[in-house]
C-alpha positions in Angstrom: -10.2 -12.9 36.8 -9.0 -11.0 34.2 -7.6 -12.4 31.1 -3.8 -11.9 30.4 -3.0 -10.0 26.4 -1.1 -13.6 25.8 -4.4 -15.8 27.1 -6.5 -13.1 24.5 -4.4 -13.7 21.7 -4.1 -18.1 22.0 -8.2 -17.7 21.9 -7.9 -16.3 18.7 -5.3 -18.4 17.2 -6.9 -20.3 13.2 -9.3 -17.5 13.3 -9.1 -14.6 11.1 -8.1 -11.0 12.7 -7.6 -7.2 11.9 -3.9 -5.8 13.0 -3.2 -2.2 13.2 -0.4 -1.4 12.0 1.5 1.5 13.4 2.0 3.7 9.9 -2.0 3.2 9.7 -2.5 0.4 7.7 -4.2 -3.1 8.1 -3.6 -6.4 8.0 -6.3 -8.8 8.0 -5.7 -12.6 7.6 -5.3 -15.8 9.9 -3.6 -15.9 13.1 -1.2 -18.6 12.5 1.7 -18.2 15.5 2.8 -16.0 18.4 5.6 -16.0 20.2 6.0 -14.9 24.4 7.3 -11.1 22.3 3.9 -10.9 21.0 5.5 -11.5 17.0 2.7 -12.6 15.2 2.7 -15.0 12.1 -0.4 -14.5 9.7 -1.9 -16.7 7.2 -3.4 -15.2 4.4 -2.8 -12.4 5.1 -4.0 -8.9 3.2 -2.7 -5.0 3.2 -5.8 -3.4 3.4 -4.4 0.6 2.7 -5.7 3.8 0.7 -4.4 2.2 -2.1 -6.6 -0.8 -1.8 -6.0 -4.4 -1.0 -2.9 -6.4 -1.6 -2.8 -10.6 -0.8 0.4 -11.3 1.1 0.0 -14.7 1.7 1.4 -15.9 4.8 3.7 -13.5 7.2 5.2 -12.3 10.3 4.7 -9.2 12.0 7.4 -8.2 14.4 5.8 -6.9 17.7 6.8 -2.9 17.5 4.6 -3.0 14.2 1.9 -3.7 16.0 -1.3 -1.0 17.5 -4.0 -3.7 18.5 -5.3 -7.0 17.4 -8.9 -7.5 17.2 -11.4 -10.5 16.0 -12.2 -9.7 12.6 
């Protein structure tokens, strides 16, 4: 059976992950939270743009931000 986007995302929760961001950018850092709107909270977290890397600590990225989440 396939898996459901919310059963994808819980197997990836305390491990790190790449977001795309709609504007192009990158966050990479910890999954730390979801919620049932796909809002993610990230630990760790870093900006990765054309300007280099930036530590953000920890986040939340509201869900029409987000392009994809993949393992990192």
């Amino acid at each position: 059976m396939p898996e459901k986007p919310l059963d994808l995302i819980h197997g990836n929760l305390d491990n790190k992950i790449s977001v795309q961001l709609k504007d192009g950018r990158e966050i990479i850092g910890v999954l730390a939270g979801y919620d049932l709107d796909f809002n993610l909270t990230i630990d760790k977290a870093t900006l990765v743009d054309q300007e280099g890397r930036k530590g953000l600590g920890k986040i939340v990225l509201r869900h029409n931000n987000v392009v994809s989440i993949k393992p990192f």
